[in-house]
PQR file of N, CA, C, O and H, with PARSE charges and radii, in Angstrom:
ATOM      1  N   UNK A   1      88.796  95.393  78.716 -0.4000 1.5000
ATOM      2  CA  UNK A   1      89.946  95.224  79.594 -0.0000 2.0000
ATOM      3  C   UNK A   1      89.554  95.586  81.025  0.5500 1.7000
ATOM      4  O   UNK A   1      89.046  96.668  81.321 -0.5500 1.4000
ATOM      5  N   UNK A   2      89.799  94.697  81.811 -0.4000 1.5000
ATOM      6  CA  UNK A   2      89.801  95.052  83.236 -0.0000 2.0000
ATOM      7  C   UNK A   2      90.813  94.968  84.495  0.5500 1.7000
ATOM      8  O   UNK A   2      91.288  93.975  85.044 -0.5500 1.4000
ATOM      9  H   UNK A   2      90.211  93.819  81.570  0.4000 1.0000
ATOM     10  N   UNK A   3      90.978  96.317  84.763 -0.4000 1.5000
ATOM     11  CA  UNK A   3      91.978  96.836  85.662 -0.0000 2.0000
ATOM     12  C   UNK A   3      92.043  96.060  86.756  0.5500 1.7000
ATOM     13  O   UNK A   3      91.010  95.760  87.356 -0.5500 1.4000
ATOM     14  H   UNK A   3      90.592  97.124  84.317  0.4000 1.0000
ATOM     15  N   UNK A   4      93.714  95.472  87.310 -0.4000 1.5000
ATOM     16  CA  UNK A   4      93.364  94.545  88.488 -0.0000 2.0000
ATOM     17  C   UNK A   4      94.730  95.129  89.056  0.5500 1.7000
ATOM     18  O   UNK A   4      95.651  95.746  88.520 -0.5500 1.4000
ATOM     19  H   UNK A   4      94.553  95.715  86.823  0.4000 1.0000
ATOM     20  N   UNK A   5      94.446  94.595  90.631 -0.4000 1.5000
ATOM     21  CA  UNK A   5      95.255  95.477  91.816 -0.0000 2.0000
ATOM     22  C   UNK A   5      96.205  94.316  92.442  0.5500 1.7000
ATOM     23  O   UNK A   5      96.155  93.108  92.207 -0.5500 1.4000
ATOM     24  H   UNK A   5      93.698  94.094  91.066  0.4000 1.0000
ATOM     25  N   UNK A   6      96.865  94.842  93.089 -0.4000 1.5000
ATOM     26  CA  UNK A   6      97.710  94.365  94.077 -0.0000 2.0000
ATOM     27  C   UNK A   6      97.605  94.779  95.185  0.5500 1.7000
ATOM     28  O   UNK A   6      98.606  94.924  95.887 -0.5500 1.4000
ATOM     29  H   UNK A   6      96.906  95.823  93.280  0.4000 1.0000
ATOM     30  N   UNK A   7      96.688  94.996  95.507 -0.4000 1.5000
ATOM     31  CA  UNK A   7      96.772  96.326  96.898 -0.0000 2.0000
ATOM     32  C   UNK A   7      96.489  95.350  97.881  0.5500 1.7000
ATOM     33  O   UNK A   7      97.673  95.397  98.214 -0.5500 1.4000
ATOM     34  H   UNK A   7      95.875  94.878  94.936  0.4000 1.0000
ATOM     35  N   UNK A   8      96.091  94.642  98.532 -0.4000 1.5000
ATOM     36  CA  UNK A   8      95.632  93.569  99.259 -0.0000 2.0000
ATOM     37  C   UNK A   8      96.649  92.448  99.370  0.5500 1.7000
ATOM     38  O   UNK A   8      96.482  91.597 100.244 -0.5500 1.4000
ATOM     39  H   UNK A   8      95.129  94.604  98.262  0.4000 1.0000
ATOM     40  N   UNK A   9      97.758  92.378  98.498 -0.4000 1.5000
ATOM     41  CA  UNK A   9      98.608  91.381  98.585 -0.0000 2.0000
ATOM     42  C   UNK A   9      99.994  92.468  99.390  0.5500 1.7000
ATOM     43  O   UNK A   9     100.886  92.023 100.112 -0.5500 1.4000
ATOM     44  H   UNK A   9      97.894  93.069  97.788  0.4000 1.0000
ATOM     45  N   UNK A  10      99.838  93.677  99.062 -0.4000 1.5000
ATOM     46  CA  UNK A  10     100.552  94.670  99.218 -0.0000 2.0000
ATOM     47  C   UNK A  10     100.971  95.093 100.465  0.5500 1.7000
ATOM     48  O   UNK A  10     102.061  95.261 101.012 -0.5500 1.4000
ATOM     49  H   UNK A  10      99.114  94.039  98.476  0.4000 1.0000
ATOM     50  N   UNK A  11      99.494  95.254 100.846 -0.4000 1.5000
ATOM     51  CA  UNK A  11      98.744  95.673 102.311 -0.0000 2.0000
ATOM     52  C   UNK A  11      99.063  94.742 103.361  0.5500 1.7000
ATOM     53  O   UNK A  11      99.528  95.163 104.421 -0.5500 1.4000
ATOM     54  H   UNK A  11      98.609  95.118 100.402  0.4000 1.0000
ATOM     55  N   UNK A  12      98.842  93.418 103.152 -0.4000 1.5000
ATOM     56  CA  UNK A  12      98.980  92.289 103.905 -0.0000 2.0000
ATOM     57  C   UNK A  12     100.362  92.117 104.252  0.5500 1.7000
ATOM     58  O   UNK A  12     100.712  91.792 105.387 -0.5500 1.4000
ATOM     59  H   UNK A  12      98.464  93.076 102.291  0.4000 1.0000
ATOM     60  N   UNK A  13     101.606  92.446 102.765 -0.4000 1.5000
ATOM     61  CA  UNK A  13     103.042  91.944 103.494 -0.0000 2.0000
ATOM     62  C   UNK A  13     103.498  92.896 104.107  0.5500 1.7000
ATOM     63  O   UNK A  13     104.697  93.036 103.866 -0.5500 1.4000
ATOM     64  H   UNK A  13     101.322  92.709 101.843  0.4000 1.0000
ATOM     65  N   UNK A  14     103.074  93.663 104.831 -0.4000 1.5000
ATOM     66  CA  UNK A  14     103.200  94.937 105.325 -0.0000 2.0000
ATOM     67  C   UNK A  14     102.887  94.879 106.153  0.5500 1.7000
ATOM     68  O   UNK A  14     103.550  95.595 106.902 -0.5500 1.4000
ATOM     69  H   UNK A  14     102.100  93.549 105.027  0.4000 1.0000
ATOM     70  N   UNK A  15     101.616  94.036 106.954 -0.4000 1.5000
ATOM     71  CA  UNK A  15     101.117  94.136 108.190 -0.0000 2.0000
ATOM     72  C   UNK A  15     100.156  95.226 108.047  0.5500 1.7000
ATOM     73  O   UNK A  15     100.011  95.762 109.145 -0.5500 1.4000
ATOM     74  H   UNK A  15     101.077  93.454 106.345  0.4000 1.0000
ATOM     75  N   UNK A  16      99.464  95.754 107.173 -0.4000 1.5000
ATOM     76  CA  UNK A  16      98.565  96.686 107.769 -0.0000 2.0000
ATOM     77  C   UNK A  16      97.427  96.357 106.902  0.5500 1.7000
ATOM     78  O   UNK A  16      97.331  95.971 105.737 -0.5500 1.4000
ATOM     79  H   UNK A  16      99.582  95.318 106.281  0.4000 1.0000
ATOM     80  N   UNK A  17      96.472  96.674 107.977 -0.4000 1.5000
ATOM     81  CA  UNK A  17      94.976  96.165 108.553 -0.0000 2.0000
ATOM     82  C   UNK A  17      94.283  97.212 107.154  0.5500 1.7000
ATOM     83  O   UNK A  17      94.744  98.244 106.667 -0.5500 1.4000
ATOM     84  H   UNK A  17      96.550  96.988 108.924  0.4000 1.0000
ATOM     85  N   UNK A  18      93.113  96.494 106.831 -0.4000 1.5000
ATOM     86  CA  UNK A  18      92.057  97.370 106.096 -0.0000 2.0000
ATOM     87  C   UNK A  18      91.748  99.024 107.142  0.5500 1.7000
ATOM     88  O   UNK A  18      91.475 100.086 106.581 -0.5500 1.4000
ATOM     89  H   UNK A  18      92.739  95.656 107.227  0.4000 1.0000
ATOM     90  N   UNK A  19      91.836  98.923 108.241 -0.4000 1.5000
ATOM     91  CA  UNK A  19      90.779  99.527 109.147 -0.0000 2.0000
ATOM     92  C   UNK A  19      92.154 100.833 108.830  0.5500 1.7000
ATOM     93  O   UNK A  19      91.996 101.915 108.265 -0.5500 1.4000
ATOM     94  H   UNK A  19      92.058  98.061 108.697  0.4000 1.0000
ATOM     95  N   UNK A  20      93.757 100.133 109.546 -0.4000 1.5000
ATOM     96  CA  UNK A  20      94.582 101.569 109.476 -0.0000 2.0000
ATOM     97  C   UNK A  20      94.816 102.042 107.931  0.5500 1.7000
ATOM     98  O   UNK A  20      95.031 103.194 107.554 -0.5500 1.4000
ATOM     99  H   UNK A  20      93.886  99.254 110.005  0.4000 1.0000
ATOM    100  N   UNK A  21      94.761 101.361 107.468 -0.4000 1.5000
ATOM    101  CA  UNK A  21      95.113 102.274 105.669 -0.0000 2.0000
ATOM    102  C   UNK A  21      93.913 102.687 105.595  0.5500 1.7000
ATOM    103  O   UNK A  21      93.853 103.260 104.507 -0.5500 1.4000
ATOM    104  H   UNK A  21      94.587 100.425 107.774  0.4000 1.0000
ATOM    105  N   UNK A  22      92.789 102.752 106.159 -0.4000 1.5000
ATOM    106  CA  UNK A  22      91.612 103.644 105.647 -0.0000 2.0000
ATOM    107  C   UNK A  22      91.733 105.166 106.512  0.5500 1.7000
ATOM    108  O   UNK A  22      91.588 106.340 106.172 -0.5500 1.4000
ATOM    109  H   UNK A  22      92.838 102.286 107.043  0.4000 1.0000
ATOM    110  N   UNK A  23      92.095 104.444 107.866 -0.4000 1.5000
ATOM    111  CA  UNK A  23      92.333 105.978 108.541 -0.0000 2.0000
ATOM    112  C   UNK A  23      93.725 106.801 107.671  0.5500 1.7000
ATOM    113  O   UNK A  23      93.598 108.009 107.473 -0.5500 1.4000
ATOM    114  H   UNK A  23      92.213 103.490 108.143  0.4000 1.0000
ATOM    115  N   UNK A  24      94.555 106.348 107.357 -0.4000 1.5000
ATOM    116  CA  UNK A  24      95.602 106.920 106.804 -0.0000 2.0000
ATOM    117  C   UNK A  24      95.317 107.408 105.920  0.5500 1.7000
ATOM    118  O   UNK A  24      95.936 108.455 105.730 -0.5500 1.4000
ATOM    119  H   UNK A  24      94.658 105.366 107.518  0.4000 1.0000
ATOM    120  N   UNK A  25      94.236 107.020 104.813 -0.4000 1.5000
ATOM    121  CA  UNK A  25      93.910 107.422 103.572 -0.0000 2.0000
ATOM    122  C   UNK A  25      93.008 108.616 103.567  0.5500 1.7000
ATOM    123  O   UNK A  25      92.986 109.403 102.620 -0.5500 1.4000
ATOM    124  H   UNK A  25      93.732 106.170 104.968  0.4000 1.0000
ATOM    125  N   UNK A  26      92.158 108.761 104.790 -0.4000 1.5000
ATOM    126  CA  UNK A  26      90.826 109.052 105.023 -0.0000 2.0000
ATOM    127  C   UNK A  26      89.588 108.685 104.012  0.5500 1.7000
ATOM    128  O   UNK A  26      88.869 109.487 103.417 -0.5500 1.4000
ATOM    129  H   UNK A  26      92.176 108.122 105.559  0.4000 1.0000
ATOM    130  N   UNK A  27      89.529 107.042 103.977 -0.4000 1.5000
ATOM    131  CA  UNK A  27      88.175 106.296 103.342 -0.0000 2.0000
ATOM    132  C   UNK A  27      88.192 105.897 104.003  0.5500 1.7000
ATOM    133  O   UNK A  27      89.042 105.831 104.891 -0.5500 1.4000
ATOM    134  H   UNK A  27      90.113 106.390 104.461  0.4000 1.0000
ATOM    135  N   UNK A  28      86.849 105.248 103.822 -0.4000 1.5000
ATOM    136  CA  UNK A  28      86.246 103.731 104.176 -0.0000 2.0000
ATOM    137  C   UNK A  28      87.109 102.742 104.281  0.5500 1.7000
ATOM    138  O   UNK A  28      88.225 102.815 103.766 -0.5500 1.4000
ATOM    139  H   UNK A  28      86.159 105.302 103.100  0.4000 1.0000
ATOM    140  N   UNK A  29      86.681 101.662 104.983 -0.4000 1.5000
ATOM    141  CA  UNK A  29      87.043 100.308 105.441 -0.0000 2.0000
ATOM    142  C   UNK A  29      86.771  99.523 103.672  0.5500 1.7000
ATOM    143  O   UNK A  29      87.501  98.950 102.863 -0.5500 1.4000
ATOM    144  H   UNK A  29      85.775 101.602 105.401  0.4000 1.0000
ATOM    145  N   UNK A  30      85.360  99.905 103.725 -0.4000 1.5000
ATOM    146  CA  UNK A  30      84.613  99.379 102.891 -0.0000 2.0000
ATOM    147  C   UNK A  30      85.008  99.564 101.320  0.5500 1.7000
ATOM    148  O   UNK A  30      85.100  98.651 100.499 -0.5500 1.4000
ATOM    149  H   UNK A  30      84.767 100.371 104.382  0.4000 1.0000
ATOM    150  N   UNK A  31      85.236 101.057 101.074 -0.4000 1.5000
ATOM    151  CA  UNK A  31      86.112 101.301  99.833 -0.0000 2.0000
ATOM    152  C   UNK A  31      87.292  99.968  99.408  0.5500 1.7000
ATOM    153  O   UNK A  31      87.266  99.216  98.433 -0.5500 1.4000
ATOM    154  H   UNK A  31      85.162 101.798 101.742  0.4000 1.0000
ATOM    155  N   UNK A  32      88.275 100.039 100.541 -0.4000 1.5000
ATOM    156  CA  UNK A  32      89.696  99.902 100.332 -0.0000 2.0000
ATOM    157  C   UNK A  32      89.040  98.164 100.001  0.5500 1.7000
ATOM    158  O   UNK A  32      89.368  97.484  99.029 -0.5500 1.4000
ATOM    159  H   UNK A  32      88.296 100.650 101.333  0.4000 1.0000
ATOM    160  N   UNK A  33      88.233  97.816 100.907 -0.4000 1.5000
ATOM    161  CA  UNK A  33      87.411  96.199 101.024 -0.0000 2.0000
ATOM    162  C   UNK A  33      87.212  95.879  99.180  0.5500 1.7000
ATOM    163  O   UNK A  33      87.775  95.042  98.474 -0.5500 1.4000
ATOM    164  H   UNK A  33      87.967  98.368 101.697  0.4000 1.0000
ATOM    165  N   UNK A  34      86.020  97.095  98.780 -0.4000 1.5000
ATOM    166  CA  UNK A  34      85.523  96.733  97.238 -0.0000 2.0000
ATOM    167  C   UNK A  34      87.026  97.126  96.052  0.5500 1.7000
ATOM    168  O   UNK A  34      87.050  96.872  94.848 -0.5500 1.4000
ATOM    169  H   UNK A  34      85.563  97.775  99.354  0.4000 1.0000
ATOM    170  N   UNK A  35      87.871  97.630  96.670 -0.4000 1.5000
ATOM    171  CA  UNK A  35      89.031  97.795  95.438 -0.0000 2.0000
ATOM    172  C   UNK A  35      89.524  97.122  95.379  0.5500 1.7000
ATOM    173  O   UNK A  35      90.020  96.928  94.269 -0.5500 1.4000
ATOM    174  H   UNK A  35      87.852  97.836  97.648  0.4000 1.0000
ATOM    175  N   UNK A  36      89.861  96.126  96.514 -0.4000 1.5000
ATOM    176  CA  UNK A  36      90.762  95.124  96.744 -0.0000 2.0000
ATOM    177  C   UNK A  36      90.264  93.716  96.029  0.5500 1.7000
ATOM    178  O   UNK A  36      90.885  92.745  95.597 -0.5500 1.4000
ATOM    179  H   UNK A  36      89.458  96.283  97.416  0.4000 1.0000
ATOM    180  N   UNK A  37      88.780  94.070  96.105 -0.4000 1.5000
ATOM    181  CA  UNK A  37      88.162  92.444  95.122 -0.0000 2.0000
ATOM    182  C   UNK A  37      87.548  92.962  93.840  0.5500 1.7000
ATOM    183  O   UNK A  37      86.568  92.478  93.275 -0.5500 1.4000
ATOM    184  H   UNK A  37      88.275  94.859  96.456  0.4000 1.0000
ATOM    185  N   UNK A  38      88.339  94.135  93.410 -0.4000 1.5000
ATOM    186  CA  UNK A  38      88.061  94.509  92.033 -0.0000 2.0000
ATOM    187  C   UNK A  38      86.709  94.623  91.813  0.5500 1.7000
ATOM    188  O   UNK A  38      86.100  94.173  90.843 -0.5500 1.4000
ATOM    189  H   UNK A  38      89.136  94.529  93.869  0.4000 1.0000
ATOM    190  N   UNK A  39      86.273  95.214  92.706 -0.4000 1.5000
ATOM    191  CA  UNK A  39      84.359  95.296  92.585 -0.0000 2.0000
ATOM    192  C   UNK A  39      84.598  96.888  91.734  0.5500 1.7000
ATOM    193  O   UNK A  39      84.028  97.247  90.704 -0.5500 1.4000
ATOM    194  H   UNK A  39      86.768  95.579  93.494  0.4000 1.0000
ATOM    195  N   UNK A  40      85.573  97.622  92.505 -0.4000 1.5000
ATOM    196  CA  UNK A  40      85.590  99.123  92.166 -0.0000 2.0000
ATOM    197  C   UNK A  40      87.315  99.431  91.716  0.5500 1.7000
ATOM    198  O   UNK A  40      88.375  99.010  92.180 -0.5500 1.4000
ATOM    199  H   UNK A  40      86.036  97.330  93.343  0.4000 1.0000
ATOM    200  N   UNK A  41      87.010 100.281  90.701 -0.4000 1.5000
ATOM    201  CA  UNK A  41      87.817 101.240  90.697 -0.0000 2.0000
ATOM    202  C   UNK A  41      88.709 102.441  91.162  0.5500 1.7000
ATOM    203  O   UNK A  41      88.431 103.471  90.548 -0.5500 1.4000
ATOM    204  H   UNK A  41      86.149 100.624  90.324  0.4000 1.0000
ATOM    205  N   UNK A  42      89.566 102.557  91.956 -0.4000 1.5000
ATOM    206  CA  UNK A  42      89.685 103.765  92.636 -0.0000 2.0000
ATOM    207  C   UNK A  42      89.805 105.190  91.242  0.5500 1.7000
ATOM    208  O   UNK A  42      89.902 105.160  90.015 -0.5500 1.4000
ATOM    209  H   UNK A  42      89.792 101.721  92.455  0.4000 1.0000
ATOM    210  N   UNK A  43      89.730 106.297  92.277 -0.4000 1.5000
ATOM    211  CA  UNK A  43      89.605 107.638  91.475 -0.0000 2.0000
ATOM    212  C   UNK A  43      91.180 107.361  90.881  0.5500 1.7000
ATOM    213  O   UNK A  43      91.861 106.372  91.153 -0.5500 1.4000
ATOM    214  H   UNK A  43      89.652 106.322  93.274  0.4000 1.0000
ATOM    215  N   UNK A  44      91.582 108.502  89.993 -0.4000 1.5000
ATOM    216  CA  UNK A  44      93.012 108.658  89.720 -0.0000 2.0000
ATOM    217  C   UNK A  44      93.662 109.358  91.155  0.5500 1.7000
ATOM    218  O   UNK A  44      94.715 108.999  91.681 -0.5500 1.4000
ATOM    219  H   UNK A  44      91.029 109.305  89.773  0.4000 1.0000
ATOM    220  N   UNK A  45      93.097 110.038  91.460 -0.4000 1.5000
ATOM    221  CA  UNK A  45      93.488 110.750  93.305 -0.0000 2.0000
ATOM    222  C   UNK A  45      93.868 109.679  94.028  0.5500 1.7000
ATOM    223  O   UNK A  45      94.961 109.695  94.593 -0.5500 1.4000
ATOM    224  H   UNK A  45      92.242 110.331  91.033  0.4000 1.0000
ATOM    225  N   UNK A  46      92.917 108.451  94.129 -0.4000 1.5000
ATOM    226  CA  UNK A  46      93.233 107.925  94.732 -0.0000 2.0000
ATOM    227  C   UNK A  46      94.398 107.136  94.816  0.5500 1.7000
ATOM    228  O   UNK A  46      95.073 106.817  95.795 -0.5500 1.4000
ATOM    229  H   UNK A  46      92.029 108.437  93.669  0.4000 1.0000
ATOM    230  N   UNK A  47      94.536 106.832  93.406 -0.4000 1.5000
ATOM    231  CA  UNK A  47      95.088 105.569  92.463 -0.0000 2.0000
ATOM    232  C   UNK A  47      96.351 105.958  93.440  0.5500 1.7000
ATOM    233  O   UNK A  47      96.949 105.286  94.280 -0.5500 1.4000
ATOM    234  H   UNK A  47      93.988 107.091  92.611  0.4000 1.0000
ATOM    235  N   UNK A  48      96.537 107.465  92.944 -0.4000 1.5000
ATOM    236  CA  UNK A  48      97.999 108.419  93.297 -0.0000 2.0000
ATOM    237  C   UNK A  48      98.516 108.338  94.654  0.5500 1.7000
ATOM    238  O   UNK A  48      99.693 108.304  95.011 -0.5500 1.4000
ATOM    239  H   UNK A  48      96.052 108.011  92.262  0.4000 1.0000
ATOM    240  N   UNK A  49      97.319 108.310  95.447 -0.4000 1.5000
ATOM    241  CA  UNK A  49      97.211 108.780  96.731 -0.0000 2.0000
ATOM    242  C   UNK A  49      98.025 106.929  97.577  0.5500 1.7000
ATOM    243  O   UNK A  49      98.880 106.784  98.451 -0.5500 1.4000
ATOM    244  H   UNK A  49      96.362 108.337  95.157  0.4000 1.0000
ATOM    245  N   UNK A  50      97.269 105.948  96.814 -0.4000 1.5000
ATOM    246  CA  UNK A  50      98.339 104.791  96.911 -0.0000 2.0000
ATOM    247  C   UNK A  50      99.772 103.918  96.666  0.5500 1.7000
ATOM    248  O   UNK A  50     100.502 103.076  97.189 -0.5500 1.4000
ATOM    249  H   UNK A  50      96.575 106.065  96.104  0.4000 1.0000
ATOM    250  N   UNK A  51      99.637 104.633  95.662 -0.4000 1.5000
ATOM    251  CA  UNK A  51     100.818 104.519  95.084 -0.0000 2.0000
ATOM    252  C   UNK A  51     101.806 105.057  96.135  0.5500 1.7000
ATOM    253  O   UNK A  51     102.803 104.468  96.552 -0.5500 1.4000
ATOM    254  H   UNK A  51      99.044 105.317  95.238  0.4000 1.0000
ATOM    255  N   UNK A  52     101.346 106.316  96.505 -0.4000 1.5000
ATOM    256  CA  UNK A  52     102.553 107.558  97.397 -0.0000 2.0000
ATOM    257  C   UNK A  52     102.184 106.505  98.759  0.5500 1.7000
ATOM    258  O   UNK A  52     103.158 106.205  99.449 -0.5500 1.4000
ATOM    259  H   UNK A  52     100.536 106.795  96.167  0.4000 1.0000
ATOM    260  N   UNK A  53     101.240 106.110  99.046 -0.4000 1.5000
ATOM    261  CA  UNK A  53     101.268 105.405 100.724 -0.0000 2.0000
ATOM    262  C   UNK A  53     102.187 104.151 100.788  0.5500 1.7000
ATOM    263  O   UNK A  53     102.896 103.773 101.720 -0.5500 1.4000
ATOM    264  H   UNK A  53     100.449 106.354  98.485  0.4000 1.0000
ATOM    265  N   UNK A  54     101.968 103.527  99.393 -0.4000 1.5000
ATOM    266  CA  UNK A  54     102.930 101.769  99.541 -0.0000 2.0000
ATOM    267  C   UNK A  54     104.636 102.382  98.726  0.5500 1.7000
ATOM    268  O   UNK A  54     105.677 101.742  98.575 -0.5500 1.4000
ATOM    269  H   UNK A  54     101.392 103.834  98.635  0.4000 1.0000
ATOM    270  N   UNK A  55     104.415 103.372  98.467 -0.4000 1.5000
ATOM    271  CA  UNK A  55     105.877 103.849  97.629 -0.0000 2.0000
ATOM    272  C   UNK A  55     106.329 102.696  96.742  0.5500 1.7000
ATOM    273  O   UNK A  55     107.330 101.990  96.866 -0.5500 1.4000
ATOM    274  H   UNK A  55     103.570 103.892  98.589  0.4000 1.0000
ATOM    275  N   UNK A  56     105.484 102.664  95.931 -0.4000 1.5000
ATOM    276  CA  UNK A  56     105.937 101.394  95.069 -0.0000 2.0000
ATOM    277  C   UNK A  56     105.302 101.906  93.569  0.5500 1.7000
ATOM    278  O   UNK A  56     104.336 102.663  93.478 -0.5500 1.4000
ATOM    279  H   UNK A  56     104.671 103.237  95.830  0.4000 1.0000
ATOM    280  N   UNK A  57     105.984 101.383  92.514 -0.4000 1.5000
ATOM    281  CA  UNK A  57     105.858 101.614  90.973 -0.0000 2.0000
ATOM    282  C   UNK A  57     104.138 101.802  90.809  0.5500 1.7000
ATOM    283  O   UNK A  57     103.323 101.680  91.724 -0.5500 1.4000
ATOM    284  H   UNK A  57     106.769 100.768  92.587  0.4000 1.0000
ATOM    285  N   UNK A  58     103.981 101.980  90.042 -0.4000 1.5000
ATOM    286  CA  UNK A  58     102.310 101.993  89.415 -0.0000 2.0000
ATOM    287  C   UNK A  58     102.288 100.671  88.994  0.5500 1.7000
ATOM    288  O   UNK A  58     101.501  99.924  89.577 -0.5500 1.4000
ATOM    289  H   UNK A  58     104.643 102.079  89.299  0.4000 1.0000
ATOM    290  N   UNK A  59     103.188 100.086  87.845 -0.4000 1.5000
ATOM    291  CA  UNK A  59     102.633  98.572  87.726 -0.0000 2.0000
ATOM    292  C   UNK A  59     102.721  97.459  88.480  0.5500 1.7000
ATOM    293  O   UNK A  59     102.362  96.355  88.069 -0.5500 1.4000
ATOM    294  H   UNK A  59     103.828 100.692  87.372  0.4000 1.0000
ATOM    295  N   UNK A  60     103.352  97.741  89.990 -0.4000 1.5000
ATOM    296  CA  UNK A  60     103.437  97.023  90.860 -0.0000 2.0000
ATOM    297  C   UNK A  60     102.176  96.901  91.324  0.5500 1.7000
ATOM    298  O   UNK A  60     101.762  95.831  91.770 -0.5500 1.4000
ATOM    299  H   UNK A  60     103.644  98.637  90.325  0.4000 1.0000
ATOM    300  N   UNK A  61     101.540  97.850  91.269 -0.4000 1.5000
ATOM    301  CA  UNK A  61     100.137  97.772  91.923 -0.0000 2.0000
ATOM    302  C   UNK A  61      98.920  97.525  90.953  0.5500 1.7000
ATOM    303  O   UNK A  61      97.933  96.850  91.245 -0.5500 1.4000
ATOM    304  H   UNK A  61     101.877  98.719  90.907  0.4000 1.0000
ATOM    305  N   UNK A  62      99.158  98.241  89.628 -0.4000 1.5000
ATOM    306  CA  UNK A  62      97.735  97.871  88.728 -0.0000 2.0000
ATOM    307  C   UNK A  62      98.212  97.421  87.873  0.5500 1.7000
ATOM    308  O   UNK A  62      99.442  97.408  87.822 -0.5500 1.4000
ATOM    309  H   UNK A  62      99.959  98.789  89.391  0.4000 1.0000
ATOM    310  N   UNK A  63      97.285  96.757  86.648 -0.4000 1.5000
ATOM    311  CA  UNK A  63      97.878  96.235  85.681 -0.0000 2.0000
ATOM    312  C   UNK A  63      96.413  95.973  84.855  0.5500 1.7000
ATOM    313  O   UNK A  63      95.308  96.036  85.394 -0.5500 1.4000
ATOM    314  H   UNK A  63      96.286  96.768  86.690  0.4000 1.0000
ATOM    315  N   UNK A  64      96.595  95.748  83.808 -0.4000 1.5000
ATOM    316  CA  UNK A  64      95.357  95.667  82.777 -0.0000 2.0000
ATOM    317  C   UNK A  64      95.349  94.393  82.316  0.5500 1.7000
ATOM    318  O   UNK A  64      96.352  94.020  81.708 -0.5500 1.4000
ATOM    319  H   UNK A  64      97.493  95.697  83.370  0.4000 1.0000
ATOM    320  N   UNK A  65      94.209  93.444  82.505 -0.4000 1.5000
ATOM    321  CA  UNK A  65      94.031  92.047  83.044 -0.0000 2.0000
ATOM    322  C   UNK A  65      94.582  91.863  81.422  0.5500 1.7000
ATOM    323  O   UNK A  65      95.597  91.247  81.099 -0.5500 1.4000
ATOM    324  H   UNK A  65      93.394  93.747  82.999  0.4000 1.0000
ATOM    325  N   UNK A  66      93.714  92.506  80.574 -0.4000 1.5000
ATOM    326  CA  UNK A  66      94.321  91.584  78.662 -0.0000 2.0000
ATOM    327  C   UNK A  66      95.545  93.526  78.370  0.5500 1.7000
ATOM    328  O   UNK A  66      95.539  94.746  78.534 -0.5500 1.4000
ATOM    329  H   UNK A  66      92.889  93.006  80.836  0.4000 1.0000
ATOM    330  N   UNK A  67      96.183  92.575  77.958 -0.4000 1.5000
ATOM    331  CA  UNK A  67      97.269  93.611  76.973 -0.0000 2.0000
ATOM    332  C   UNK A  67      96.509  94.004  75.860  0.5500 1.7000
ATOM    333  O   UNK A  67      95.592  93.474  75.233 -0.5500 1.4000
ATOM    334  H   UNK A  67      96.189  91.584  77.824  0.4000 1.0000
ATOM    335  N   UNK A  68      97.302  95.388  75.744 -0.4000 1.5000
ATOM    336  CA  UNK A  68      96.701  96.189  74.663 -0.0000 2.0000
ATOM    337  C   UNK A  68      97.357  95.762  73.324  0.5500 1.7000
ATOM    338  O   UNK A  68      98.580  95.634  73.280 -0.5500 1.4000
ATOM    339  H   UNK A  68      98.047  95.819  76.254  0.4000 1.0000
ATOM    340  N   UNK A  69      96.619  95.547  72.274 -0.4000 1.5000
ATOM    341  CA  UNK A  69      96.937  95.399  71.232 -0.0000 2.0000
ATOM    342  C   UNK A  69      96.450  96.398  70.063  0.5500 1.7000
ATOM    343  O   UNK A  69      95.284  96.722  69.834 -0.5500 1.4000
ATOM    344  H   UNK A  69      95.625  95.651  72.310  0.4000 1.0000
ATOM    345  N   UNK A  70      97.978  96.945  69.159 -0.4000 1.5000
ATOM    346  CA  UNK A  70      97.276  97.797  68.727 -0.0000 2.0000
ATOM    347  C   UNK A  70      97.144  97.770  67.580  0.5500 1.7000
ATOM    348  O   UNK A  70      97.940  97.038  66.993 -0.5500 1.4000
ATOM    349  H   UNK A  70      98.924  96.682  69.345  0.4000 1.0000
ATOM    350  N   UNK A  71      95.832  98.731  66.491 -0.4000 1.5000
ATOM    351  CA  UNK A  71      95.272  98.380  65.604 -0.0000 2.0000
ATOM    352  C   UNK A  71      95.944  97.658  64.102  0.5500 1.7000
ATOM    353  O   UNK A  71      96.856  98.325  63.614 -0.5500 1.4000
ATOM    354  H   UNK A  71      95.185  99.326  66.969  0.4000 1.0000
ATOM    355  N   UNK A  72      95.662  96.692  63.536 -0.4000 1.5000
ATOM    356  CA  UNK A  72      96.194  95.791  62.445 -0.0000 2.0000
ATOM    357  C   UNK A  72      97.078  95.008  63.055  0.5500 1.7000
ATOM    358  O   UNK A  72      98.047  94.734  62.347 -0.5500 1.4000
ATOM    359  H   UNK A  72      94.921  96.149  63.932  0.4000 1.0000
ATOM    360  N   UNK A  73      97.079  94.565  64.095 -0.4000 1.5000
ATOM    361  CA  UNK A  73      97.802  93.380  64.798 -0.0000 2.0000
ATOM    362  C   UNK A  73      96.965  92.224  64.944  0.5500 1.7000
ATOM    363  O   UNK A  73      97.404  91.208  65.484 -0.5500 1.4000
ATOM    364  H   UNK A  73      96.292  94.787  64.670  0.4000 1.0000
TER
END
């Protein structure tokens, strides 16, 4: 299963730039760049730390590309 974001679709209807959500965050340009094309994972800190900046649900923002199915299904 692989974890996929919204943060970039998020970021954008918002008007704000890779460059100011990194100063706001205190990361990289480059971080927020590789999370956004699912190269990387953010920490759970971080995960948190976005969630609290866009004030929006957790599954608004991540989501787990295949659903979990669970065992004898």
């Amino acid at each position: 299963m692989k974890v996929i974001n919204h943060i970039k679709e998020i970021r954008m209807k918002r008007g704000i730039t890779q460059v100011k959500m990194a100063e706001d965050l205190q990361i990289t340009r480059q971080t927020i760049n590789a999370i956004e094309k699912n190269k990387y994972n953010p920490s759970l800190e971080l995960a948190l730390k976005l969630i609290a900046y866009f004030d929006v649900p957790i599954e608004e923002m991540f989501y787990l590309e295949e659903e979990f199915k669970p065992k004898g299904e």
